[in-house]
KOLROVEX-118156 format. One record per residue (C-alpha): x, y, z; residue in one letter; residue number from 1. Coordinates in Angstrom, 3 decimals. Layout:
[[X; Y; Z]; "a"; NUM]
...
This chain:
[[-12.211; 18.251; 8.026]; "x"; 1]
[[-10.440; 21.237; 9.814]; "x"; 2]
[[-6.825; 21.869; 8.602]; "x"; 3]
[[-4.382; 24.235; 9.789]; "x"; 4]
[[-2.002; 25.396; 6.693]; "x"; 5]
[[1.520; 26.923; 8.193]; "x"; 6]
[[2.971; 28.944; 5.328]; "x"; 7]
[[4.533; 31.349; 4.536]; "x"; 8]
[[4.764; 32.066; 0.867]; "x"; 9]
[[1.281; 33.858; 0.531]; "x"; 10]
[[0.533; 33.617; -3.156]; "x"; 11]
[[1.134; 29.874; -2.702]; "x"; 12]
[[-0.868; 29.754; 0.516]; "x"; 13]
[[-3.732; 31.647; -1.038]; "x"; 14]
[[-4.486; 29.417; -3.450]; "x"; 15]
[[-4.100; 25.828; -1.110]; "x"; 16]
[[-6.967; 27.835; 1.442]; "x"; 17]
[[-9.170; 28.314; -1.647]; "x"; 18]
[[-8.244; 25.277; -3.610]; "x"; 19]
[[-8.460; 23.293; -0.181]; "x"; 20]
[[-12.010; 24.542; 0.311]; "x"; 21]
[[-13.865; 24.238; -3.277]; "x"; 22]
[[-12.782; 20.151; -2.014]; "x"; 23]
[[-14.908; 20.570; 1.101]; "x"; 24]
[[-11.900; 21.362; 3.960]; "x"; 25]
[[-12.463; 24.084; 5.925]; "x"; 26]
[[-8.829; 25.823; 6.427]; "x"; 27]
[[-7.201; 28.350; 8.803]; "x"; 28]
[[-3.533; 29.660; 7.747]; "x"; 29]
[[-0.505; 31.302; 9.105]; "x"; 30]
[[2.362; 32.607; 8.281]; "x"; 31]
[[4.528; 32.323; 11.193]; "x"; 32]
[[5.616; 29.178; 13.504]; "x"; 33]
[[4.906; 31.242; 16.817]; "x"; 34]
[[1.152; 31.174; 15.726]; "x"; 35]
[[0.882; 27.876; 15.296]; "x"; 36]
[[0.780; 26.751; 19.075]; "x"; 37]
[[-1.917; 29.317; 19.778]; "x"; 38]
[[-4.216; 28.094; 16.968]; "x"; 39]
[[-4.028; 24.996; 18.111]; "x"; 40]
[[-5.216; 25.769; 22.160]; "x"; 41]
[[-7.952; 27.804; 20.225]; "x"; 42]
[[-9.716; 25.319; 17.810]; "x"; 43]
[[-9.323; 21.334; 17.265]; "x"; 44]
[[-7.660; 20.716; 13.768]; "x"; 45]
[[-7.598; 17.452; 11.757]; "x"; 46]
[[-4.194; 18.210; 10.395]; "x"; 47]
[[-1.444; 20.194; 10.442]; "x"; 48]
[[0.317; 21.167; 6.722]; "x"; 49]
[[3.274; 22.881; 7.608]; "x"; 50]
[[5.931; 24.416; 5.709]; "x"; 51]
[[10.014; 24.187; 7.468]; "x"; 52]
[[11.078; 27.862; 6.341]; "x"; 53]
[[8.729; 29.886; 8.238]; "x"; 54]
[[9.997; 32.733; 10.334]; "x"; 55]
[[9.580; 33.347; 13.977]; "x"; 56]
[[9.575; 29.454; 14.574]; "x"; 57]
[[10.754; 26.917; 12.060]; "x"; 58]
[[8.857; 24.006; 11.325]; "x"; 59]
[[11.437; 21.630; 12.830]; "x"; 60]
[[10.852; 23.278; 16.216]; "x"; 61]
[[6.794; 23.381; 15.538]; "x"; 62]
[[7.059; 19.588; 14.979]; "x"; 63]
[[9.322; 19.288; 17.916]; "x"; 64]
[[7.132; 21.352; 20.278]; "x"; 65]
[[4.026; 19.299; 19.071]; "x"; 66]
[[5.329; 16.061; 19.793]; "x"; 67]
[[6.969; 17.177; 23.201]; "x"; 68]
[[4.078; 18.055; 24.578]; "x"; 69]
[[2.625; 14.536; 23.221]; "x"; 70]
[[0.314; 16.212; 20.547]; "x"; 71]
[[-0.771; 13.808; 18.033]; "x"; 72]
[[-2.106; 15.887; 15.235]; "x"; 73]
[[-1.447; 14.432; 12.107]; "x"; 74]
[[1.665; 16.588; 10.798]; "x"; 75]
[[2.139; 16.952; 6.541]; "x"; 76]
[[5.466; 18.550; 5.804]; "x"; 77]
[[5.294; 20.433; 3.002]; "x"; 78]
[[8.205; 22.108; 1.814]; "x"; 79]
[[11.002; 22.780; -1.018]; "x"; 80]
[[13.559; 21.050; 0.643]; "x"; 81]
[[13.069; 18.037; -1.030]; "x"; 82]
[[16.557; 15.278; 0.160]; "x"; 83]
[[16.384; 11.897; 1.730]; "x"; 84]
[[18.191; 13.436; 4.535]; "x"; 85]
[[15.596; 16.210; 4.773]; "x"; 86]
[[12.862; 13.343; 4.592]; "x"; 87]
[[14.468; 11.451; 7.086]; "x"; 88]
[[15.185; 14.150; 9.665]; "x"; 89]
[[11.329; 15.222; 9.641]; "x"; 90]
[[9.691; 11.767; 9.628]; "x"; 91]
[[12.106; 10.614; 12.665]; "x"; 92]
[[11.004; 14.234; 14.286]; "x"; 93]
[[7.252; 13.016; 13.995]; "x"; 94]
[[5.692; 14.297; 10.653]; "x"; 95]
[[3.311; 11.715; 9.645]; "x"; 96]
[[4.215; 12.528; 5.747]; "x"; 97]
[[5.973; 14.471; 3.473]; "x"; 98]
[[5.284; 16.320; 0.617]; "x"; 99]
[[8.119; 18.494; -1.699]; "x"; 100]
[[7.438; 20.999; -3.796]; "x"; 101]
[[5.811; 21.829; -6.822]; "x"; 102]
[[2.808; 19.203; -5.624]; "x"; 103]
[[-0.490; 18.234; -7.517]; "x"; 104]
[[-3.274; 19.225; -5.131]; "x"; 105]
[[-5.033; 15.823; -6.025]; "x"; 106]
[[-1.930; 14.206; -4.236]; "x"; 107]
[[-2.112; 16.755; -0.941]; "x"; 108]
[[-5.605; 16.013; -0.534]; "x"; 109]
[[-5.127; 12.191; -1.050]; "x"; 110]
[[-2.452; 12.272; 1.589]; "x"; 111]
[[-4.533; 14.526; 3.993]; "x"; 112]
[[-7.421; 12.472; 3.891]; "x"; 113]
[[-5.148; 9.170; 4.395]; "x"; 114]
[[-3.358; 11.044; 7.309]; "x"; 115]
[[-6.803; 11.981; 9.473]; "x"; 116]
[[-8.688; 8.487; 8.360]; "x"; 117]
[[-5.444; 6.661; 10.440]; "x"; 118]
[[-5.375; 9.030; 12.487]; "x"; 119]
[[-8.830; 8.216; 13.828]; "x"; 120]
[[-8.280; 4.426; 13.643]; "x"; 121]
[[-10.574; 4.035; 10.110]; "x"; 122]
[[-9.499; 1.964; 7.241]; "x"; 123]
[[-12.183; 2.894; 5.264]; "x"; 124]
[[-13.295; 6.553; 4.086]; "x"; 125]
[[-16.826; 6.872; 4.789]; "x"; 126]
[[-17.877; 8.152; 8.179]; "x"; 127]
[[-20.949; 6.248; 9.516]; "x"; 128]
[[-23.087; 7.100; 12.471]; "x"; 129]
[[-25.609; 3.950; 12.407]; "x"; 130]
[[-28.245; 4.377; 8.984]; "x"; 131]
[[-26.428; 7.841; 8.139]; "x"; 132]
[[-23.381; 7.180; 6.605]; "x"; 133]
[[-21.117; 10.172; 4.784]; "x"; 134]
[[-18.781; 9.153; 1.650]; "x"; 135]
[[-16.339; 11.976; 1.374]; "x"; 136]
[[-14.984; 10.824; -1.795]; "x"; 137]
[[-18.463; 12.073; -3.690]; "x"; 138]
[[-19.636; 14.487; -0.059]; "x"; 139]
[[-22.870; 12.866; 0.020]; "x"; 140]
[[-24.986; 11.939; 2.669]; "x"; 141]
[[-27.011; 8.814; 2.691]; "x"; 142]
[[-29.599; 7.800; 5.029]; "x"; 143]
[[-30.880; 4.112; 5.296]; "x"; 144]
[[-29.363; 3.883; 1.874]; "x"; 145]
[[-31.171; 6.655; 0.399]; "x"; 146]
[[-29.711; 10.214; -0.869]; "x"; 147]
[[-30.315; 12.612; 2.109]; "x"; 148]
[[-30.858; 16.230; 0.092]; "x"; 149]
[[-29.338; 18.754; 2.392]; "x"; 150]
[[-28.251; 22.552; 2.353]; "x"; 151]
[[-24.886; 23.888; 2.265]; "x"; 152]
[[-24.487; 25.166; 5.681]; "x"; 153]
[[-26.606; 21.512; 6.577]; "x"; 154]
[[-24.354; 19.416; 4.618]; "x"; 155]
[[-21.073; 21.871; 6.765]; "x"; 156]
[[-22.731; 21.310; 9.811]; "x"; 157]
[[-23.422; 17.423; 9.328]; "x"; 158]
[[-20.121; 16.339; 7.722]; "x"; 159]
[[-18.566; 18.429; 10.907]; "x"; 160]
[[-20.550; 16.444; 13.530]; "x"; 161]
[[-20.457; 12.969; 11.568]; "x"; 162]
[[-15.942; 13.688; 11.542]; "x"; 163]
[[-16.880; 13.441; 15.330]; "x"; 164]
[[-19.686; 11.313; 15.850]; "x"; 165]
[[-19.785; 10.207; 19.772]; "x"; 166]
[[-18.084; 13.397; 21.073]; "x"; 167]
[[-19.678; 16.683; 21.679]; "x"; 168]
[[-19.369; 19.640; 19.328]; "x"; 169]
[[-19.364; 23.157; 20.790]; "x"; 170]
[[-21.593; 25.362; 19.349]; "x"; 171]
[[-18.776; 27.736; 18.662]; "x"; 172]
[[-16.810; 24.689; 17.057]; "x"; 173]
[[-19.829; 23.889; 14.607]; "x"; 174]
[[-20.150; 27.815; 13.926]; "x"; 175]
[[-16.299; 28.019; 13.004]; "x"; 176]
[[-16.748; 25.009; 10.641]; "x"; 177]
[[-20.185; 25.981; 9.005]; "x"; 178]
[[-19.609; 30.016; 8.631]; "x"; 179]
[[-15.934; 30.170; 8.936]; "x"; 180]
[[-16.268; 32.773; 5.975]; "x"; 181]
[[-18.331; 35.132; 7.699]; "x"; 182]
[[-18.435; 37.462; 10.685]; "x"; 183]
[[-20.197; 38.088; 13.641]; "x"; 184]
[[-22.585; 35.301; 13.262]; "x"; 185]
[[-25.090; 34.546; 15.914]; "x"; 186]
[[-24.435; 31.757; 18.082]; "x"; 187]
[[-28.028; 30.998; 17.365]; "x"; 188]
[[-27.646; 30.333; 14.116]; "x"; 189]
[[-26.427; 26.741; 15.157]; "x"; 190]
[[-29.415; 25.878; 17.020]; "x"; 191]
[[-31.292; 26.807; 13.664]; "x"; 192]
[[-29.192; 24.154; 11.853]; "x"; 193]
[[-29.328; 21.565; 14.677]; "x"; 194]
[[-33.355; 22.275; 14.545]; "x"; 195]
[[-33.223; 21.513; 10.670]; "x"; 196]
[[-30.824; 18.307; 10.585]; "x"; 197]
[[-33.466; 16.777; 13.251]; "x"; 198]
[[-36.403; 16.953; 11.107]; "x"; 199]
[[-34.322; 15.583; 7.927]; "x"; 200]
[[-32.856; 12.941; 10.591]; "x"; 201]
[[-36.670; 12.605; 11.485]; "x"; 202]
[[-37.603; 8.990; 13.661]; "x"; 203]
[[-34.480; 7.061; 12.033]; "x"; 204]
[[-32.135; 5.015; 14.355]; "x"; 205]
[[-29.294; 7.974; 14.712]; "x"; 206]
[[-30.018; 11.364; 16.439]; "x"; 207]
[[-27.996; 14.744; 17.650]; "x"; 208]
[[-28.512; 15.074; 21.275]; "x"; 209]
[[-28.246; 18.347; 23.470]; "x"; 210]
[[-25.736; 18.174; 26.134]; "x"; 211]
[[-25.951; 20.927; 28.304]; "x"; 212]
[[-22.452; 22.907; 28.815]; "x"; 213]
[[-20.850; 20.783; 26.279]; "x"; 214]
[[-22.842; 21.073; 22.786]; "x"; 215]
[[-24.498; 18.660; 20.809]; "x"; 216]
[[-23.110; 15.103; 19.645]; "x"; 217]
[[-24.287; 12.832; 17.072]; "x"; 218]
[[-25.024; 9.668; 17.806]; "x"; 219]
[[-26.956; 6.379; 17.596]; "x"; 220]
[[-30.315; 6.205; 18.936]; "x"; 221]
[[-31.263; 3.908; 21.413]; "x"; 222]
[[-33.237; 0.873; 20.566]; "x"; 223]
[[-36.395; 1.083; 20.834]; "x"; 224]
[[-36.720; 5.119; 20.498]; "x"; 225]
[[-34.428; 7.885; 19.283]; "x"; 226]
């Protein structure tokens, strides 16, 4: 799961990115409101976290902009100003949830994960793309009900494609996701991985598909072939 983390306060911010991504998130962060919008025509987050004091654009008139232009990212509000009237004001503006601080991370990533499983009409927490089926609550795989053993940068690269199972990836999307730690990585690199997950997928009844232009997509295999 992508998130976008609009902060300010660095020291705090800091340690959400790297707490945020020991718990399997993969997280981009700013410090001012004006950079929100163009992070979000640049790469597709699962959630916005974002703080109402930042400069250059407050989060009020982030939230506002968002929902003007009928943007449905699940928005957490996480801030100090912690009043009925300040929960109020932000929930009727469109945040999806709010958060005051001091926080427990345990209850931020609760919340997040609540806010993107609604958000993609799921009741339940694990993903499932017919026999493969991801449980994020322990980040395992399984396939036909057995323990799929998988790579890091396999295990990125699956859990990115299984959050979007039935709609193309971009290679440059998967590459963000998988080495978003590391620079000037070869586009290539992401065939590599696609060529891997195949042969672990091997002949069961779910397969990533090539679309040309668009990327891959994970999906169910036909009957009778995959």
């Amino acid at each position: 799961m992508r998130i976008l983390l609009a902060e300010d306060e660095r020291e705090l911010a800091s340690w959400l990115v790297r707490a945020l991504q020991q718990s399997g998130f993969q997280v981009d962060w700013v410090e001012d409101g004006r950079m929100v919008r163009s992070c979000l025509k640049a790469t597709v987050y699962d959630a916005l976290v974002l703080d109402l004091g930042l400069p250059g654009l407050g989060g009020h008139d982030v939230l506002s902009e968002l929902r003007e232009a009928d943007q449905r990212l699940p928005v957490l509000i996480l801030t100090a100003r912690d009043s009925l009237i300040e929960r109020v004001s932000t929930l009727n503006e469109g945040a999806d949830d709010f958060l005051a601080k001091p926080f427990e991370l345990a209850e931020l990533e609760a919340r997040l994960t609540a806010l993107i499983r609604r958000a993609r009409g799921s009741e339940h927490p694990r993903l499932a793309c017919g026999p493969l089926v991801y449980n994020p609550a322990t980040k395992q795989f399984t396939l036909d009900h057995k323990s799929l053993v998988l790579t890091p940068r396999e295990h990125a690269a699956l859990r990115a494609l299984i959050q979007h199972s039935g709609e193309p990836m971009s290679k440059q999307e998967i590459l963000d996701r998988v080495f978003s730690d590391e620079q000037d990585v070869n586009p290539e690199a992401v065939e590599v991985l696609v060529h891997r997950l195949r042969k672990r997928l091997g002949q069961c009844a779910v397969q990533i598909t090539t679309l040309r232009g668009l990327g891959y997509v994970l999906e169910s295999a036909p009957e009778g072939g995959t």
